[in-house]
N, C-alpha and C positions, 0 to 999 in steps of 0.2 A: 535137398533143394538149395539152390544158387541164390544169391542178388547180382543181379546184373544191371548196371550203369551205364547209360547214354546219354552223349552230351560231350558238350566242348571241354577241351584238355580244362580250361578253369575251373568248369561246374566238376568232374569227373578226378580232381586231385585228391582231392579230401577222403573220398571215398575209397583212392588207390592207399592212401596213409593209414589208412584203417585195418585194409589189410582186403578188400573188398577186391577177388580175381579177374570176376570177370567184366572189363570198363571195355568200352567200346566209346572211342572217341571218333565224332564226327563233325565236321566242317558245316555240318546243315542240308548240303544235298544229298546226301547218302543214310538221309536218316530218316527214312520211310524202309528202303531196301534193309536197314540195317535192325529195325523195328518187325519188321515180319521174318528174318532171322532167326530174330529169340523166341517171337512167339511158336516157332516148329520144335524151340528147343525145350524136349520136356523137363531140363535138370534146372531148369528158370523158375523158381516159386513167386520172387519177388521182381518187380522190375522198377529203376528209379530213375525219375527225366525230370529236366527241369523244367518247370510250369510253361516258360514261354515256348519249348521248343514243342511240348505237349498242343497250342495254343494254334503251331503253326502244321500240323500233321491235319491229312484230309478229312472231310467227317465222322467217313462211315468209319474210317479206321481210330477214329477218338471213342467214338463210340463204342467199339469191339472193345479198347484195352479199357474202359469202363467196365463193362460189363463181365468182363473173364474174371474169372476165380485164381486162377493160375494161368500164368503169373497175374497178383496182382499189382496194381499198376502204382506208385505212390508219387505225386508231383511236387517237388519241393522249388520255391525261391521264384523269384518274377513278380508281376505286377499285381496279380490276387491269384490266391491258390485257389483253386479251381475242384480238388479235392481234397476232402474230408481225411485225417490218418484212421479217425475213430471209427466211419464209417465203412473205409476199407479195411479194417481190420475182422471189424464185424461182417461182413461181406465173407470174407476169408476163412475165416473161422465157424461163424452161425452162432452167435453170441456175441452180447455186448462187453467186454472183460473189465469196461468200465463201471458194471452195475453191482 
């Protein structure tokens, strides 16, 4: 299983330095098209957006990367994170690995 990264060249650095392949960098309008991409891609376990751009993606599809298992979905940095890590991991998993 992969992490894959979407989001603007800024959000999406850090993540290239780490050593993290597969970044899909996007200007903001292509990132719905570029969202339902990964979701077909089964070698996607992890998927990581930044909060705000999570914030501006349409309902029902916020909803969807909510609720899927795979990839699960992790939102980092913006104005209030929106998701839980501990939650999604338990989600993920089916266990809390913090108890």
């Amino acid at each position: 299983m992969e992490i894959a990264v979407v989001g603007k060249s800024e959000f999406t650095l850090g993540f290239r330095m780490a050593g993290v392949k597969k970044i899909l960098e996007t200007n903001g309008d292509d990132l719905v098209p570029i969202i339902r991409n990964i979701l077909k891609d089964k070698d996607v376990g992890v998927l990581v957006i930044h909060n705000d751009d999570m914030a501006g993606l349409p309902e029902k599809l916020r909803i969807t990367l909510d609720e899927l298992v795979t990839p699960t979905t992790i939102t980092i940095g913006g104005a209030g994170e929106s998701s839980n890590l501990r939650d999604k991991i338990k989600q993920a998993v089916g266990v809390d690995l913090w108890k």
